[in-house]
C-alpha positions in Angstrom: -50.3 -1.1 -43.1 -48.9 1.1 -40.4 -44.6 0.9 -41.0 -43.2 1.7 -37.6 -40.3 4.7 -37.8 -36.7 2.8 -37.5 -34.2 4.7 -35.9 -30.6 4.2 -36.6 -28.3 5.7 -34.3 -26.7 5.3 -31.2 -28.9 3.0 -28.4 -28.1 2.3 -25.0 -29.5 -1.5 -24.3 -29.5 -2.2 -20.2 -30.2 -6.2 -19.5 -30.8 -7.8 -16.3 -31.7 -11.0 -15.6 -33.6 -12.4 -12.5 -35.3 -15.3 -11.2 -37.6 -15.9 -14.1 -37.1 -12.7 -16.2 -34.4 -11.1 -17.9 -35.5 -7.4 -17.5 -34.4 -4.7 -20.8 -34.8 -1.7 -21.3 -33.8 0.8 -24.3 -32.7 4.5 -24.6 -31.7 6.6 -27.8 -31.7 10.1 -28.5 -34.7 9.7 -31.0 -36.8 7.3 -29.5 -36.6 8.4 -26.4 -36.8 5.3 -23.1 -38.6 2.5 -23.6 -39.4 -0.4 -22.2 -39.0 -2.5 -19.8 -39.7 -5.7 -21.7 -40.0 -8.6 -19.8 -38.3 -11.9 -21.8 -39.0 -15.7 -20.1 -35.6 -16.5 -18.8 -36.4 -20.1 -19.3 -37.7 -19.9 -22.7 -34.4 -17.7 -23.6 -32.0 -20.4 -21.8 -33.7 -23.1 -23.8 -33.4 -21.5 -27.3 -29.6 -20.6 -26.4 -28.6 -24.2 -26.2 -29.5 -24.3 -30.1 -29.7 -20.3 -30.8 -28.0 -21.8 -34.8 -31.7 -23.3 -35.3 -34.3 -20.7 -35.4 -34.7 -17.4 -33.9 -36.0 -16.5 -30.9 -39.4 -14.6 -30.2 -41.3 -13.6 -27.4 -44.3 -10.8 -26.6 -44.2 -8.6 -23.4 -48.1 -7.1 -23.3 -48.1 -5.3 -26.8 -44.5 -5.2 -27.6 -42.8 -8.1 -29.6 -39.4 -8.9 -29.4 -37.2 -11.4 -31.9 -33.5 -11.9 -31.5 -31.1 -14.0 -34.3 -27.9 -15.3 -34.6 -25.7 -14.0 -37.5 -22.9 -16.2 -37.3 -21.0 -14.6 -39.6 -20.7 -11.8 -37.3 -20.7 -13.4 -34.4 -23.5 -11.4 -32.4 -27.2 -11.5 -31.7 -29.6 -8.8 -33.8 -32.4 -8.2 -31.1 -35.5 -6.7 -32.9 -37.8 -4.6 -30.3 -40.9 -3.7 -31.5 -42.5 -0.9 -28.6 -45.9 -0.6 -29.3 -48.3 1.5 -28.0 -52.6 2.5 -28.3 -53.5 5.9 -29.6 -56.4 8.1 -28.3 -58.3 6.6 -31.5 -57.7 3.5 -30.8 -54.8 2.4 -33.4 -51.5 1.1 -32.6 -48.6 3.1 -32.9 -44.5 2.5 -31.6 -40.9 2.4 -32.8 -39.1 -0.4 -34.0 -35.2 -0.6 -32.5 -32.8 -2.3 -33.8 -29.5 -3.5 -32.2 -26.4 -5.9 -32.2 -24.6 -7.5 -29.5 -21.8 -9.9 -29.5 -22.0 -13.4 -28.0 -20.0 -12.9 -24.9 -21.9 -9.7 -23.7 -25.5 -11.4 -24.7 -23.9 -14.8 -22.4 -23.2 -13.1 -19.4 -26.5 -11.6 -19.7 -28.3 -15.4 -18.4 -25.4 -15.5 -15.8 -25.6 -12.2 -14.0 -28.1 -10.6 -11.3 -26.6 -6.8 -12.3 -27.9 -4.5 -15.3 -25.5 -5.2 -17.9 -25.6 -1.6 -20.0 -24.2 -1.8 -23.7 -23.9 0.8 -25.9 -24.8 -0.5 -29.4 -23.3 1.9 -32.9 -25.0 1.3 -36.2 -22.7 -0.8 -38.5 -20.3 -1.8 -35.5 -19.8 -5.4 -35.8 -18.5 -7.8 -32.8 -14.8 -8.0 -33.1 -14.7 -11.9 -31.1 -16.9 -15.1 -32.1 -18.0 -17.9 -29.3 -18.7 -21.1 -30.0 -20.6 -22.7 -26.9 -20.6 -25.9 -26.7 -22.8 -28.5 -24.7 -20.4 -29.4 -22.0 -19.7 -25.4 -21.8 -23.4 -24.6 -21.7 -23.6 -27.5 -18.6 -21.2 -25.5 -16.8 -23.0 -22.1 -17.4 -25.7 -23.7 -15.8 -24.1 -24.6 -13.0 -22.6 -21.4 -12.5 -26.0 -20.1 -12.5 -27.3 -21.6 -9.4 -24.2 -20.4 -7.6 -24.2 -16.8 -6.6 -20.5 -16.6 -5.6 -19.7 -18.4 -9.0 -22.2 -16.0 -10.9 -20.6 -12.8 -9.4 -16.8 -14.1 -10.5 -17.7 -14.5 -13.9 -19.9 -11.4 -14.1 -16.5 -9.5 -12.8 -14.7 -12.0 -15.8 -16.9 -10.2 -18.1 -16.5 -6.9 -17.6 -12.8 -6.9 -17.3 -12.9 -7.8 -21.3 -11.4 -11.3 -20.2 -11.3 -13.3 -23.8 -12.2 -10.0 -25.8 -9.5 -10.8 -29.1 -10.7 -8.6 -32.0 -11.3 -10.8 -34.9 -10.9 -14.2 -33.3 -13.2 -17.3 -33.1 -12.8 -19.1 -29.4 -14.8 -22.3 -28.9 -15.5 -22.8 -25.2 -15.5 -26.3 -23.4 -16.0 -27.6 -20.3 -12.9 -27.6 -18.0 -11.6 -30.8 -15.6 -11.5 -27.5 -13.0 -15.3 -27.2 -11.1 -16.4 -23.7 -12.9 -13.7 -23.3 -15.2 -13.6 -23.5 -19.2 -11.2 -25.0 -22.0 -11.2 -22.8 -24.8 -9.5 -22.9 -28.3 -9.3 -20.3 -31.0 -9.7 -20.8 -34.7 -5.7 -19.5 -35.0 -5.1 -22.8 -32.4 -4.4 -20.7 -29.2 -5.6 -23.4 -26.6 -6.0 -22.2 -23.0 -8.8 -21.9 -20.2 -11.0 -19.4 -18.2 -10.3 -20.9 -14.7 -12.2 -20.0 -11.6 -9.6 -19.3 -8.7 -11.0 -19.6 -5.0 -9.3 -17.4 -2.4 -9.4 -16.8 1.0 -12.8 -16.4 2.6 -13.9 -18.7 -0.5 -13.4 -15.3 -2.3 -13.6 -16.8 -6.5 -12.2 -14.9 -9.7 -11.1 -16.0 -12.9 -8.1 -15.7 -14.8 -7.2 -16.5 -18.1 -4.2 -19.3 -18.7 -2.8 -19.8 -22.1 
């Protein structure tokens, strides 16, 4: 049995989704670039709805990929197994190893732009999201809107909703676009989607 080398430091993960793909690619200091790795956008979206369930794998030519939920961390372990044919004929590769928290991973199926995380060995996600059904129904309406998709992309990287060491369960909101949210300390509040002039859209967090 051929054990593939594991290398635990730093890796720069860069996701993108498109049409029918989302797109990553890896780079460490060890390892080296790999990919890109081409996971059904579909198939991902599906297993998301119920990501508690089982985990999630899929195969991109030689390389295999499988991504689970630790809840108690609140984040997604992605698995990335790069493989590769030798000269001889054997298989050879690297197997990587990263975390990422729930709301990084979630803008991921929402966003048209390389999302680029830098993940440490042993650091943990400091905020939990609980997606509910009606939540996930607005996600996926947001999806099929590009203005809608940008303004929560933007959301995203401003950190909006980023408490360390809080739970936040998202809803749907009465607001076209916009989310309820409570957190596990009872904080209740919403991630509403403004429209501007020139139909310009951002959100803003109310409490």
């Amino acid at each position: 049995m051929y054990i593939l080398p594991q290398y635990e430091n730093d890796v720069m993960v860069a996701l993108k989704r498109d049409e029918n793909y989302v797109l990553m690619k890896t780079y460490s200091r060890n390892a080296g670039s790999r990919g890109r790795f081409f996971i059904d956008a579909e198939k991902l979206s599906q297993w998301m709805d119920n990501y508690d369930i089982s985990d999630f794998w899929d195969k991109d030519g030689g390389n295999i990929l499988r991504i689970t939920w630790n809840r108690t961390k609140g984040e997604f372990i992605i698995q990335m197994w790069w493989m590769s044919s030798t000269t001889n004929g054997k298989l050879s590769g690297v197997l990587q190893t990263v975390e990422i928290d729930a709301w990084t991973f979630g803008a991921v199926l929402v966003r048209n732009e390389w999302t680029r995380v830098l993940c440490k060995p042993g650091n943990n996600a400091q905020v939990k999201f609980i997606w509910t059904e009606s939540a996930n129904n607005v996600l996926r309406k947001i999806q099929k809107d590009k203005q809608m998709k940008r303004a929560l992309c933007k959301a995203f990287a401003r950190g909006c909703l980023a408490w360390p060491n809080t739970e936040i369960t998202m809803y749907d909101d009465f607001s076209k676009g916009s989310f309820f949210f409570r957190t596990n300390d009872g904080i209740c509040g919403g991630l509403i989607l403004h429209r501007g002039i020139h139909d310009n859209m951002s959100y803003s967090v109310h409490t």
